[in-house]
C-alpha positions in Angstrom: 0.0 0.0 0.0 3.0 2.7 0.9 4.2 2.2 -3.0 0.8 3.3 -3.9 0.2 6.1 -2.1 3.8 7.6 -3.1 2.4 7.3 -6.5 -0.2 9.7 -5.4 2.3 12.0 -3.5 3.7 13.3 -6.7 0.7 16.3 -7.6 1.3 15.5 -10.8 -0.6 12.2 -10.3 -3.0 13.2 -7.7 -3.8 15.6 -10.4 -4.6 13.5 -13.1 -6.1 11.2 -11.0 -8.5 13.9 -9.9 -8.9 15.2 -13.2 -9.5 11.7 -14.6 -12.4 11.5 -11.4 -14.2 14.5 -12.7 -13.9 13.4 -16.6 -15.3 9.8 -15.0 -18.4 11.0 -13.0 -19.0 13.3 -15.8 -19.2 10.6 -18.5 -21.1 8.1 -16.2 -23.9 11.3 -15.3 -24.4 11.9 -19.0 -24.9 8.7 -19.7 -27.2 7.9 -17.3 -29.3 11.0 -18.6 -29.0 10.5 -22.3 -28.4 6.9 -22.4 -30.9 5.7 -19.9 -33.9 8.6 -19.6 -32.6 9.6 -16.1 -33.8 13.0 -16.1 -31.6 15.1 -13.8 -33.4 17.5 -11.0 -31.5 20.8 -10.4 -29.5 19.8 -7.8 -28.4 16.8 -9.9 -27.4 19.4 -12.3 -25.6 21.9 -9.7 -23.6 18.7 -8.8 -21.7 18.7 -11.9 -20.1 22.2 -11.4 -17.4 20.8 -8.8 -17.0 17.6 -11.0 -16.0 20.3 -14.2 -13.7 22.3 -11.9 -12.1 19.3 -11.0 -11.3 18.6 -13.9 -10.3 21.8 -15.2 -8.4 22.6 -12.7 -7.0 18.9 -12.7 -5.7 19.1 -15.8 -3.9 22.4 -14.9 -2.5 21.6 -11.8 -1.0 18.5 -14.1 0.3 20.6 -16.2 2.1 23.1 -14.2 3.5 20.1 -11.8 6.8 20.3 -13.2 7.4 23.9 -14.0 5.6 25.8 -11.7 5.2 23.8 -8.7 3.6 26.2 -6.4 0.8 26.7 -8.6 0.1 23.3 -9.5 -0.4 23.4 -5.4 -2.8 26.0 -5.7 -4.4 24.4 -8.3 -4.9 21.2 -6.3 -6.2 23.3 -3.1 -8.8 24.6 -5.5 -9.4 21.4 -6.6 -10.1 20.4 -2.6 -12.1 23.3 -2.3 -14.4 21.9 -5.4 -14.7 18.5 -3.5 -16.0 20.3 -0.7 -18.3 22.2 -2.4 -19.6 19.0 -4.5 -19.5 17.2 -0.7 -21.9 20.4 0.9 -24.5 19.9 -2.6 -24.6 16.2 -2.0 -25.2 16.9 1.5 -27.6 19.3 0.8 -29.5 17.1 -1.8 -29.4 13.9 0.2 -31.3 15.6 3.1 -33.5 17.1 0.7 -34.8 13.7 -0.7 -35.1 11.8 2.5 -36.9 15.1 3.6 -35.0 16.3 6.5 -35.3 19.9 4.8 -36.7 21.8 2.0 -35.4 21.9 -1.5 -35.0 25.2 -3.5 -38.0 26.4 -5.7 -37.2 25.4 -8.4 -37.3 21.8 -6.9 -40.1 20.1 -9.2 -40.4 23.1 -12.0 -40.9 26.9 -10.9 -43.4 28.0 -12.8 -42.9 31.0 -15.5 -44.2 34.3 -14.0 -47.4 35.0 -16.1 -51.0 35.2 -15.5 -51.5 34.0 -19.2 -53.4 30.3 -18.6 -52.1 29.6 -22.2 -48.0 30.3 -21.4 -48.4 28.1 -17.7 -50.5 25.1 -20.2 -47.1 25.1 -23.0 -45.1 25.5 -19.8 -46.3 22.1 -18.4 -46.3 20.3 -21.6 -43.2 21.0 -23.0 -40.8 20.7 -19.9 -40.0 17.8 -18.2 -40.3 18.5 -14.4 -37.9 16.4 -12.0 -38.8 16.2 -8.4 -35.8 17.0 -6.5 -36.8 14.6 -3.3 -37.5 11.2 -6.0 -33.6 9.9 -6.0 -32.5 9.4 -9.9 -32.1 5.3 -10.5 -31.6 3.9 -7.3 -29.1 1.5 -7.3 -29.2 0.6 -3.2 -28.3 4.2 -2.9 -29.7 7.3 -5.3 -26.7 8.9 -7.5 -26.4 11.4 -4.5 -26.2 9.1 -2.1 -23.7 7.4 -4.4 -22.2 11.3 -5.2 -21.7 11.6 -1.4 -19.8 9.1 -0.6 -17.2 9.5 -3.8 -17.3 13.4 -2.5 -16.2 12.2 1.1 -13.7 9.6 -0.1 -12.4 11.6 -2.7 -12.1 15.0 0.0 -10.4 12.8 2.8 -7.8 11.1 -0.2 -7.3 14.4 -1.1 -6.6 15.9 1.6 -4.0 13.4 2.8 -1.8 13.0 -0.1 -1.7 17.2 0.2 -0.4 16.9 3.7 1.5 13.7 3.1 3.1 15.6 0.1 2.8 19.1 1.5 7.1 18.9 2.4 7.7 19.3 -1.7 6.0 22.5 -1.9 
């Protein structure tokens, strides 16, 4: 296990390992949506914002490991920083579908500000509306629940190979 982890040391590779995380829940999210009808609520969707900043900033980080060490640093804080903030969403969304709080308003379609019957009827036909507190094809757990744990996992990993590697910097 010790010659594993001092893979992950180098920020180079924790990089592209976090990069390649991001690219991965990415692909597998997309799928599920085009793929297999999951229709995403808009929390599901707000989830992907840290996975797209982790890989952005992934692929930076990578590429400024060797000449610019300091940044690629930075650029891995931000990307710990993203997994927090996809960690707080899944949070957020988990205890919105088991019910322990409210969802936003636009949970389960906001309706379009009108007092036009005829805009409100084109409205309902034409747009799907996702409940945010029905989890998206369980599988044991809903993709949040599954979203959460990856977030928690990936945010403690993180966050150890940064301190374990933190004497390079």
């Amino acid at each position: 296990m010790k010659n594993l982890l001092d893979i992950f040391t180098d920020r180079r590779n924790l990089a592209l390992l976090l990069a390649a995380t991001g690219a991965g829940v990415l692909a597998v999210v997309y799928t599920a949506q085009y793929g297999f009808g999951c229709e995403p609520c808009i929390l599901c969707r707000y989830q992907r914002g840290p996975y797209y900043a982790l890989l952005i900033l992934g692929l930076l980080s990578a590429a400024s490991a060797r000449t610019w060490p300091k940044a690629s640093f930075g650029f891995l804080l931000l990307c710990g920083a993203a997994i927090l903030t996809g960690l707080g969403l899944s949070g957020y969304h988990v205890g919105v579908e088991e019910r322990w709080w409210m969802g936003p308003k636009a949970c389960g379609g906001a309706l379009p500000d009108s007092d036009d019957i005829e805009v409100l009827r084109q409205y309902l036909l034409n747009r799907p509306i996702v409940d945010c507190t029905v989890p998206m094809c369980k599988i044991g757990l809903s993709m949040t629940g599954w979203n959460f744990l990856l977030s928690l996992g990936l945010a403690g990993f993180t966050g150890f190979m940064l301190l374990r590697g933190r004497k390079r910097t």
